[in-house]
C-alpha positions as CSV (number, residue, x, y, z in Angstrom):
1,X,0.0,0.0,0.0
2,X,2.6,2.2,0.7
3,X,4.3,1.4,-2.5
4,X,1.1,2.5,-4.1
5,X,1.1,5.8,-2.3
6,X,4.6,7.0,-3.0
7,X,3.5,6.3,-6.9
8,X,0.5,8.2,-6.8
9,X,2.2,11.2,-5.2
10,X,5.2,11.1,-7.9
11,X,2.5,10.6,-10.6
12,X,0.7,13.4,-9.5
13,X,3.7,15.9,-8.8
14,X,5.3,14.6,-12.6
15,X,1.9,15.3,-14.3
16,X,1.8,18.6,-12.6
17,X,5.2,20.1,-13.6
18,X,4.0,19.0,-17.2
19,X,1.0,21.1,-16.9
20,X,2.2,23.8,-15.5
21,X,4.6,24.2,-17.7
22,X,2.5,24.7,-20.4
23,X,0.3,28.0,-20.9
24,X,-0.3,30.4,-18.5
25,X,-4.3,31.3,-19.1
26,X,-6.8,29.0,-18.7
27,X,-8.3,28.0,-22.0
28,X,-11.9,26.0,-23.4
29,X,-9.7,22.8,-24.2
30,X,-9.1,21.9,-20.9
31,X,-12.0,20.2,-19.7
32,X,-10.6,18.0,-17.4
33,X,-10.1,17.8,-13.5
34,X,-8.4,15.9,-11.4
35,X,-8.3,15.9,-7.7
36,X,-6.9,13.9,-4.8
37,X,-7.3,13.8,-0.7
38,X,-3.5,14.3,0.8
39,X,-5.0,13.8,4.1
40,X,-6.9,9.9,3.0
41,X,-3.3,9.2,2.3
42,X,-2.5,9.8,5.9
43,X,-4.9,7.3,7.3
44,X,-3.8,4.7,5.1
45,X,-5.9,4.8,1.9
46,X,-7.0,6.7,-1.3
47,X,-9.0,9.1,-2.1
48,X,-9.8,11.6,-5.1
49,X,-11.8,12.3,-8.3
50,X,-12.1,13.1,-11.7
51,X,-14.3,15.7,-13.3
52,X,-15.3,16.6,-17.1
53,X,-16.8,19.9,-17.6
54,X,-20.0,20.2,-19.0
55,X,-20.4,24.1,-19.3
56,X,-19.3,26.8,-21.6
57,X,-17.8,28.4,-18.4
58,X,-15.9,26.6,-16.0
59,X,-18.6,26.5,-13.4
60,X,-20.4,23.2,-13.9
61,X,-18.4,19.9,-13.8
62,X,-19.8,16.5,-13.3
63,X,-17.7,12.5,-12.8
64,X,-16.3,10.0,-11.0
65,X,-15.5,10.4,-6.6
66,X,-13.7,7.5,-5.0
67,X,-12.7,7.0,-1.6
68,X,-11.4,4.3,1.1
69,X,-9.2,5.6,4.1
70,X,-9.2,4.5,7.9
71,X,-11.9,6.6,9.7
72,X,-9.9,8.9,12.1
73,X,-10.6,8.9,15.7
74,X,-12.5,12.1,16.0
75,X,-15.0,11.3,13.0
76,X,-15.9,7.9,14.8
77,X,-18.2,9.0,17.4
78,X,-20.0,11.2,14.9
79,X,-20.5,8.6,12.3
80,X,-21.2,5.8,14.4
81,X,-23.6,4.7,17.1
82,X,-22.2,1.9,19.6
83,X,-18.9,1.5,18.6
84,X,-16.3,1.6,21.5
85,X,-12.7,3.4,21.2
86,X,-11.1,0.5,20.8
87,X,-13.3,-0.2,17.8
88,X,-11.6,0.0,14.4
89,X,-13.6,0.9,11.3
90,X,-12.7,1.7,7.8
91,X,-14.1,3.1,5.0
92,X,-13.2,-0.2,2.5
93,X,-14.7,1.7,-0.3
94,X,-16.7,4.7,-2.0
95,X,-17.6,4.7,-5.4
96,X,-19.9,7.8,-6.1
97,X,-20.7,10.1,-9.1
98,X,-20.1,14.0,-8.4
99,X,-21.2,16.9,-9.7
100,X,-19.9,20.7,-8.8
101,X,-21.0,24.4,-9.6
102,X,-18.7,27.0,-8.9
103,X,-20.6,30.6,-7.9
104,X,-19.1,33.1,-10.1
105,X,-18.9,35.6,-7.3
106,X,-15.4,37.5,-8.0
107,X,-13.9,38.5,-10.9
108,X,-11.2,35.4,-10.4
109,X,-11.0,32.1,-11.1
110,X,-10.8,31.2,-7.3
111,X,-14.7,31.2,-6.4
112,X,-16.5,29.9,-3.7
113,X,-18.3,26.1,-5.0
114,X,-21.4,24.1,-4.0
115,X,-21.7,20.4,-5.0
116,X,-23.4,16.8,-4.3
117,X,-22.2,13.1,-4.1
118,X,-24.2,10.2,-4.9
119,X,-23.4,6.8,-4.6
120,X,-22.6,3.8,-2.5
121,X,-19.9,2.6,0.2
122,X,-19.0,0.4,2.9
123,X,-17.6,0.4,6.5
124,X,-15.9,-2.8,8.4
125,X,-15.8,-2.5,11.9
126,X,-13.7,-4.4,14.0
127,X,-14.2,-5.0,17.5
128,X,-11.9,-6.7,19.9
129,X,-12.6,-10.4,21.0
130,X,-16.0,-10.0,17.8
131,X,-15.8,-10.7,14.2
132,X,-15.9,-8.4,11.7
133,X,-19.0,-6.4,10.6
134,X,-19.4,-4.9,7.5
135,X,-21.7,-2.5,7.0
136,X,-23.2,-0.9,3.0
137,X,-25.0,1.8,2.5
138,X,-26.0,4.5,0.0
139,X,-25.0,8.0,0.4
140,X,-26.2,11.2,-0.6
141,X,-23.5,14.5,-0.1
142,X,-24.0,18.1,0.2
143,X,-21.3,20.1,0.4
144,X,-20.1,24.1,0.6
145,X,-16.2,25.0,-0.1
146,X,-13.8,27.4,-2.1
147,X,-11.6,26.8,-5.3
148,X,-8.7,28.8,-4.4
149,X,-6.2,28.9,-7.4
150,X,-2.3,29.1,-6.4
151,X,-0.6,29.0,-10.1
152,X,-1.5,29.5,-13.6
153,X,-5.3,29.2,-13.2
154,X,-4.7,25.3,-13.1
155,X,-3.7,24.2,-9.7
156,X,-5.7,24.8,-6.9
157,X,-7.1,23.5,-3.7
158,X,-10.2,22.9,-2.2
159,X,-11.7,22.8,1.4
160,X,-14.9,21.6,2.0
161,X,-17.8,21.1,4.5
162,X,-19.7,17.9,3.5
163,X,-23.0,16.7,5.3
164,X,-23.2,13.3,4.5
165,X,-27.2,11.4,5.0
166,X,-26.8,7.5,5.1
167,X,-29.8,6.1,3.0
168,X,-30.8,1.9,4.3
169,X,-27.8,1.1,5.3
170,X,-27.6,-2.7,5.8
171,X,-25.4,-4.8,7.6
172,X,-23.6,-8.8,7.7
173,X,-24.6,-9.0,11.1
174,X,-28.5,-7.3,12.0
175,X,-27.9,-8.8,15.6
176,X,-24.5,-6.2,16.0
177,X,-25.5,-3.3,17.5
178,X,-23.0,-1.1,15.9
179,X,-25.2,1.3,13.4
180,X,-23.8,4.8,11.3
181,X,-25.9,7.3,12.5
182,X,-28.3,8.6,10.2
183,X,-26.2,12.1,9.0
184,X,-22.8,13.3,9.8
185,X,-20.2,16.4,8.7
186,X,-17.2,15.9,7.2
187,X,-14.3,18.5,6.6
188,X,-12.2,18.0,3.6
189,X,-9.7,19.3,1.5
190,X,-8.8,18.4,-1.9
191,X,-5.8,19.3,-4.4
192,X,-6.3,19.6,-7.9
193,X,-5.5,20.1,-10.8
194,X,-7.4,20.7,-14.7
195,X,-5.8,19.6,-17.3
């Protein structure tokens, strides 16, 4: 895994020297986005997106989110009912469509974005001396944050506030009384880059 990390970063920091190297205004052929989650890295998985624009503008951009990480400490209690500190869960996957529309409030390209995620995901909890549960549900993601361009209109990053709603989740074990609650907010930030 870490193998596949260190790749992904080199991969990402080679692509964006090419880019960046090229033109210095943002022009209609690049339609493309792509954006990862440094900190999903940090608790031992992936997590990131890509985007197509579907607008004249750059303001409307729909595609593909994925995610799996190890759900940090703090986000545990707010995510899930019944499930003890010494409880580990992860987040074994997310595969969700995106879309994102960036309010043309300033005169820049760095403008303040709303968005929504759709799509499906699942947890495994384990608990000391208990086997391990797996729980799936479908999502549905609101989210406020700000596209704040550092260089050449291309590279930017992105903070976020997402409200996430759980939709009949289901688990391998309806005895378990571990459950995710029924919403929850999630910070995130995002680099990215559109090619």
């Amino acid at each position: 895994m870490k193998k596949l990390v260190f790749i992904g970063i080199w991969s990402f920091l080679f692509l964006t020297n090419i880019l960046l190297a090229q033109s210095e205004t943002q022009d209609a052929s690049k339609k493309w986005r792509l954006e990862v989650e440094p900190l999903s890295f940090i608790y031992k998985g992936f997590g990131g997106q890509i985007m197509y624009k579907v607008s004249k503008k750059h303001d409307f951009n729909i595609g593909l989110y994925s995610l799996a990480l190890d759900v940090p400490d703090g986000l545990k209690k707010s995510m899930f009912e019944n499930v003890p500190e010494s409880t580990n869960a992860r987040l074994g996957f997310e595969l969700a469509a995106v879309a994102r529309y960036k309010i043309p409030l300033f005169k820049t390209e760095s403008n303040p974005v709303i968005g929504a995620i759709v799509g499906w995901e699942y947890f495994n909890i384990e608990a000391p001396g208990l086997k391990q549960l797996r729980i799936e549900t479908f999502l549905a993601t609101a989210y406020v944050g700000y596209e704040l361009y550092l260089y050449k209109q291309m590279l930017y990053v992105n903070p976020q506030l997402r409200g996430v709603a759980y939709i009949s989740p289901w688990s391998s074990d309806s005895k378990r009384t571990e459950k995710l609650k029924p919403i929850t907010f999630v910070p995130t930030l995002s680099l990215g880059i559109r090619l």
